[in-house]
C-alpha positions as CSV (number, residue, x, y, z in Angstrom):
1,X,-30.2,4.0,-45.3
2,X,-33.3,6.1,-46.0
3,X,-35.3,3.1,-44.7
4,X,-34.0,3.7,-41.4
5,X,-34.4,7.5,-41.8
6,X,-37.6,7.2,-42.2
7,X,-38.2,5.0,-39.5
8,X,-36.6,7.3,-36.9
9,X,-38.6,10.1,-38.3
10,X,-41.5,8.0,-37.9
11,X,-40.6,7.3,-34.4
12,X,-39.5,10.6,-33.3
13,X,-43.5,11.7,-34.5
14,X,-44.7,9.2,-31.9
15,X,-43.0,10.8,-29.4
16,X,-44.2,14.0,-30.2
17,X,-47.5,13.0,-30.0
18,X,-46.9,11.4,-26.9
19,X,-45.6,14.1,-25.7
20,X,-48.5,16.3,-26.7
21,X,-51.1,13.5,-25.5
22,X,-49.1,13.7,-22.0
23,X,-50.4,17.1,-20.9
24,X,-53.7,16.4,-22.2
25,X,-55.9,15.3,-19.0
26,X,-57.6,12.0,-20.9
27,X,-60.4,10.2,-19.0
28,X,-60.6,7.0,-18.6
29,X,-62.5,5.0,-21.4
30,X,-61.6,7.8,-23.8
31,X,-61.0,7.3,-27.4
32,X,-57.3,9.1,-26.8
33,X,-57.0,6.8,-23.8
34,X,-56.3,4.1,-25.8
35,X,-54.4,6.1,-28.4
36,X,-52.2,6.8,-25.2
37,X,-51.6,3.6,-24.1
38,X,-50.4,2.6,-27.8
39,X,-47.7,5.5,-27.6
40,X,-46.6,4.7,-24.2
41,X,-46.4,0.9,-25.2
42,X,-44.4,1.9,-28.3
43,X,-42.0,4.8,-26.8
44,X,-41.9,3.5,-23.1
45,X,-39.4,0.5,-23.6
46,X,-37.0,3.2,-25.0
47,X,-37.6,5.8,-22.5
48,X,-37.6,4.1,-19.4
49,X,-33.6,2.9,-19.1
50,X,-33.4,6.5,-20.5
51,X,-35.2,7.8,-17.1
52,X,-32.8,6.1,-15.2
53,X,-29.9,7.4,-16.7
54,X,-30.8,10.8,-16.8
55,X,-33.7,11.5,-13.9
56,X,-36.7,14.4,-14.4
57,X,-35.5,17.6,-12.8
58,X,-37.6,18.7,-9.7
59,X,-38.7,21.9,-10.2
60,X,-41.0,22.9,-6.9
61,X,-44.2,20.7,-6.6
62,X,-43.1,19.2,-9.9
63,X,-40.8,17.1,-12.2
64,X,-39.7,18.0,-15.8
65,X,-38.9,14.7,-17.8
66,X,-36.0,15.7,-20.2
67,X,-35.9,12.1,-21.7
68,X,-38.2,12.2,-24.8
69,X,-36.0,15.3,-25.2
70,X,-33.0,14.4,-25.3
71,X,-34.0,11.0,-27.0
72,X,-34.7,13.1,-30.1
73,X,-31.8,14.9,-30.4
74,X,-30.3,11.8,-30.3
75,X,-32.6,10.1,-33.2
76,X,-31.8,13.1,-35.0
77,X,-28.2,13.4,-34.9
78,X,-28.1,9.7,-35.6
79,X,-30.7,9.6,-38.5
80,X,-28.3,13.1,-40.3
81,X,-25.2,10.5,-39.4
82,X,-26.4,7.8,-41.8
């Protein structure tokens, strides 16, 4: 069991920092660019049926995705469960 808890607090870091990395304006062909991709490859297979379950709320011009969110109170209450 504390495998897994550490794997879910491993994973729920990743989506911090892809959640950080996501309102940092990263060029294109820079070194966080592909440090990007990596979190996006790891996180996006989880957070994607997520998305469509629970949609970004439109706030004016703009969306506000509560999935990461959401996705880690859910790792957390799981990983205190075990």
């Amino acid at each position: 069991m504390n495998a897994i808890r550490t794997i879910i607090d491993l994973y729920v870091l990743v989506l911090i920092a892809r959640i950080i990395l996501e309102w940092i304006p990263i060029s294109y062909g820079h070194p966080l660019e592909r440090v990007k991709r990596g979190l996006r490859a790891v996180t996006d297979p989880v957070l994607i049926p997520l998305r469509r379950v629970i949609p970004p709320i439109r706030a004016g011009g703009m969306a506000i995705d509560l999935s990461p969110l959401i996705l880690i109170i859910g790792l957390q209450l799981l990983s205190r469960n075990l």
